[in-house]
N, C-alpha and C positions, 0 to 999 in steps of 0.2 A: 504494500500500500504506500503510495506517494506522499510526502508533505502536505501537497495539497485535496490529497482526497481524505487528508481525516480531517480537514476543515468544512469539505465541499459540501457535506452535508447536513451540517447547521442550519436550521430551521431559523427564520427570526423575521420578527414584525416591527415596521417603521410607522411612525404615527406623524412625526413629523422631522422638517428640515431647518436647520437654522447655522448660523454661520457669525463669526465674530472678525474687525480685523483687525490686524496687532502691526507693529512697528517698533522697529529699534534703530540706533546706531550701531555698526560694528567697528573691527578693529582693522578691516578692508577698507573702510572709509567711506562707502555708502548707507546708506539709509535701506534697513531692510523691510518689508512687507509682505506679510502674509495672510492669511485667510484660515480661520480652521471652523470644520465642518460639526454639527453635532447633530446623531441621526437618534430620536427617540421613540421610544417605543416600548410598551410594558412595566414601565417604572423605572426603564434602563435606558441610560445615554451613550454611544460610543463616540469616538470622537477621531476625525483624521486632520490632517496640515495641508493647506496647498501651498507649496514651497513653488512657485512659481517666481521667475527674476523680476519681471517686470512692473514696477509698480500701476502701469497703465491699465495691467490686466484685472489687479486687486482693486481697482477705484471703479472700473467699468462694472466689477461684479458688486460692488457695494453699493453701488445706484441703481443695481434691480431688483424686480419688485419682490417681495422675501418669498415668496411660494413658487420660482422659475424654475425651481427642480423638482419635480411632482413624483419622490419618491415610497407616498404612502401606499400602505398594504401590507397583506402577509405572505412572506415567500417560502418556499417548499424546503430553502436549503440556501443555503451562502451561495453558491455554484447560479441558482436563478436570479440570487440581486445582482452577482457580477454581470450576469448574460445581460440583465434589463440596462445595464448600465453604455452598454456597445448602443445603444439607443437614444441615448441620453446627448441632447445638445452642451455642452461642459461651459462651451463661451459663451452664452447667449445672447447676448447685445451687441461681441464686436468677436470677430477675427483674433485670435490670440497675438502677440507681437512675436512669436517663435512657434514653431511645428514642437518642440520638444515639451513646451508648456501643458497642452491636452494630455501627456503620462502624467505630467505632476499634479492635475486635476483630480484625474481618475485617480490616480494614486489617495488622493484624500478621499475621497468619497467608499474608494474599496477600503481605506482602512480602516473609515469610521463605519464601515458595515460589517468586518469581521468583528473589529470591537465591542458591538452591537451583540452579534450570533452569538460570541464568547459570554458574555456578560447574561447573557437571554437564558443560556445553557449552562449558566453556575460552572463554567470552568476559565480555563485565561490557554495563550498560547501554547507556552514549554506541553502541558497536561494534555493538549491537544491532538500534537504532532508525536508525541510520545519522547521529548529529551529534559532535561532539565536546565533550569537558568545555571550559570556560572559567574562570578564575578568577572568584570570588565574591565581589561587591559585598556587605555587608551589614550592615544597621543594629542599633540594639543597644537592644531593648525593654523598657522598665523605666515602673512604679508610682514617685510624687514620696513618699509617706509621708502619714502623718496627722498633723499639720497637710501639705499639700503645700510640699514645696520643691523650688530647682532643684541641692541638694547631690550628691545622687547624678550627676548630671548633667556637674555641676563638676568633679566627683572622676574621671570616667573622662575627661573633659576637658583634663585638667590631665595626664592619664598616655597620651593620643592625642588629638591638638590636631582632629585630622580624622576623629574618629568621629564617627558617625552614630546617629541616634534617631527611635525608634517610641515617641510615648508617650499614657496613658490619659489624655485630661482629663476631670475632676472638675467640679462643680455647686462645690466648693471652691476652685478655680481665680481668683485674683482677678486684674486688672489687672497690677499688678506684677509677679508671677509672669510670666504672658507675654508681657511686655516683656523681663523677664531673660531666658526663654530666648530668646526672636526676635533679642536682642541676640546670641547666640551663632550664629546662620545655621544650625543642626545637624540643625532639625528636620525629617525627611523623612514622616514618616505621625504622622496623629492618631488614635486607635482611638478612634471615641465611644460604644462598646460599647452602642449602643441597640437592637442587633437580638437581646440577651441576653435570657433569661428563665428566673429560678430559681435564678440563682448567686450567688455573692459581687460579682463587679464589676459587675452591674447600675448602668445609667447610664440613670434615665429622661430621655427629651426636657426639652432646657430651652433655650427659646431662647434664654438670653442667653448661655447657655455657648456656645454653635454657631455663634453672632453674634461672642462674644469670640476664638473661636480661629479661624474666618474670616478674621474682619480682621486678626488677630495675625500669623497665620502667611498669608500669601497664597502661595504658592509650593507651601503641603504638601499630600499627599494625605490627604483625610479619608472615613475609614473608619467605614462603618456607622454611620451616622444612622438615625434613628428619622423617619420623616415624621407630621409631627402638620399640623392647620388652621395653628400657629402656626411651625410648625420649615421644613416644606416650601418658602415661599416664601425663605426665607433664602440657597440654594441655587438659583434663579434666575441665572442665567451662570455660576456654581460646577457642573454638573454632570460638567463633565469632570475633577474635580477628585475627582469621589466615588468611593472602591472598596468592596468586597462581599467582608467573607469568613464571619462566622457562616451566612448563607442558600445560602452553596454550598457544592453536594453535588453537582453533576452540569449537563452542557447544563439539562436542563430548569430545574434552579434559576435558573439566567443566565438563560435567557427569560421568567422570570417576575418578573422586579427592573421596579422599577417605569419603566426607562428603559436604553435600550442601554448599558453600562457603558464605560468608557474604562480604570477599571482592575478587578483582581480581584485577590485575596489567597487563593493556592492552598494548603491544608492538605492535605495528602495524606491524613492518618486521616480527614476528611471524607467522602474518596468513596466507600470501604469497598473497591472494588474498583482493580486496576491501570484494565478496560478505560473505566471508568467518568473515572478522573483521567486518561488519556491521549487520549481524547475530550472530555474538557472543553479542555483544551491547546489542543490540535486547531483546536476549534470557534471559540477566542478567538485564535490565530496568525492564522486567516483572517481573521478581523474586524479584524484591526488593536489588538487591545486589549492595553493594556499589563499585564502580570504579574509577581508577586512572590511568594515563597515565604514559609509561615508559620510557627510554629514550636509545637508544646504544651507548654513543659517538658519534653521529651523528657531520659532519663538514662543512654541508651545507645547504641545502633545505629541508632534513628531520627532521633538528631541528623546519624549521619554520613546516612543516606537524605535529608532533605528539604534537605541541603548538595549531596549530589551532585545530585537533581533542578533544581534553581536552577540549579546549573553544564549543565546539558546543555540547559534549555530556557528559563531567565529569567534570564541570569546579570547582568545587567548592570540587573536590577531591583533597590529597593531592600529585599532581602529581611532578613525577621524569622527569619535562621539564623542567629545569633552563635554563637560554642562556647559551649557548657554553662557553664561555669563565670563568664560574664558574668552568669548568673542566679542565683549564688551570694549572698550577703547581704553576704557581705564578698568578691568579687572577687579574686584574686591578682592582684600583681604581675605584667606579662610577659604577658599576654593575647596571643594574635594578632591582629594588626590586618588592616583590607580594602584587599584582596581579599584571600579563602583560596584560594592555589592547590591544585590538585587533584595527587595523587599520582602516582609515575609507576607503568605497569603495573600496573591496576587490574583484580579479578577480581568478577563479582559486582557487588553493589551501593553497591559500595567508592567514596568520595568521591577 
């Protein structure tokens, strides 16, 4: 039996729809916004994220009329609200401002309907699927500034001697700089965000950048490379070193990298669907491939979701689910440090 078929047949009833939106600063330097969904029904609320980028898209949905998703009724099985939901208009006032926005839609809406099923059927995820939650390794992803430095770095350093980091390097990235940090041991993933198109942290191919944090960091996993004539061969014995998270969305995205992967970087609003992200799992537990969870700026309930997913299926990867408020600009004091262990008696999709 599959992941997702000891889910698929949770029965659960929606009575109604409703949606809040939140906003934060981060420590990327934009203004983040989200949407989180809450589906009721039976005395029970679940609850999903729309981690969508675009602020346009969270302002268009917060000007429409609050009943545009007419998800009431009772369904036979989690497996039939997903199907009804391939149905479902997600934008419905404008055009999303990205094709990849509608998974992170759906994404909220399927989450907050398993959360729903679970909650309806007195049980929660791990009890589901048949694993148990684990405490949660996890690293702590941040942007160096313009000019780049290793200050932010230092700073959360100095306040947990044994935290861990995921960080973006820069075409601004000099010599010096990663020596400092390699001097520190800290660095667990390098995001060389070359598989972006359209955004702000756009990172085109450079080889010396790819060359520098190569040889810099030898130990770390580097994330999303760009393959160019000159980038490609650089990564010659380095391929077990390389993971994939902008190009997955599904099995078939992994079979179409340009080389069997060693690791992956699982976004859950990527896949749009539970059976979609629990078939990819699936697919790469078999293969042997190593997994970590990722994170979108998330500023509610989808933090606590891709913390509990880690714990039941990656927990001991170095995943990019720090709490929220490491993404803060200014951090507070008192953070929790890794591992986050998971709560006791957990309903739903409760971490």
């Amino acid at each position: 039996m599959t992941f997702f078929d000891r889910v698929a047949d949770l029965p659960l009833t929606v009575d109604s729809v409703s949606r809040t939106r939140h906003e934060s600063d981060t420590s990327s330097g934009f203004l983040r916004k989200t949407t989180i969904f809450a589906l009721a029904g039976d005395g029970h609320v679940g609850r999903g994220e729309d981690v969508t980028y675009d602020a346009a898209d969270h302002d268009a949905l917060a000007d429409a009329p609050d009943d545009v998703f007419d998800l009431a009724g009772s369904y036979d099985s989690f497996a039939d609200f997903s199907a009804t939901l391939d149905d479902v208009a997600l934008f419905p006032t404008k055009d999303p401002e990205r094709a990849t926005s509608e998974h992170y839609r759906r994404w909220a809406l399927e989450s907050a309907g398993l959360d729903l099923a679970l909650r309806q059927n007195d049980t929660d995820l791990a009890t589901a699927v048949g694993r148990e939650r684990d405490p949660v390794r996890f690293v702590v992803s941040t942007r160096l500034g313009d000019p780049p430095s290793a200050d932010r770095v230092e700073m959360l350093l100095d306040r947990d001697p044994d935290c861990e980091f995921k960080l973006d390097p820069t075409s601004d990235w000099d010599d010096d700089l990663v020596a400092s940090l390699a001097d520190h041991e800290c660095v667990r993933i390098l995001d060389l965000k070359g598989q972006y198109e359209g955004t702000e942290v756009d990172q085109a191919p450079d080889p010396a950048l790819y060359e520098r944090v190569l040889s810099g960091f030898p130990d770390a996993v580097v994330e999303d490379p760009a393959f160019t004539d000159e980038t490609r061969p650089l990564f010659d014995g380095h391929q077990g070193r390389v993971s994939w998270d902008s190009p997955i969305t599904g099995v078939e995205s992994v079979e179409e990298l340009p080389f069997e992967p060693s690791w992956l970087n699982i976004k859950p609003s990527r896949f749009g669907t539970v059976e979609s992200l629990f078939e990819t799992i699936e697919y790469a537990h078999e293969r042997g491939m190593s997994l970590y969870g990722g994170g979108q700026f998330e500023l509610g309930v989808g933090r606590d979701h891709i913390q509990l997913l880690a714990s039941v299926f990656y927990a001991d990867g170095p995943n990019d689910v720090a709490p929220s408020a490491y993404n803060l600009p200014e951090p507070p004091e008192g953070l929790p440090r890794s591992p986050l262990a998971p709560t006791d008696d957990p309903v739903g999709l409760e971490f």
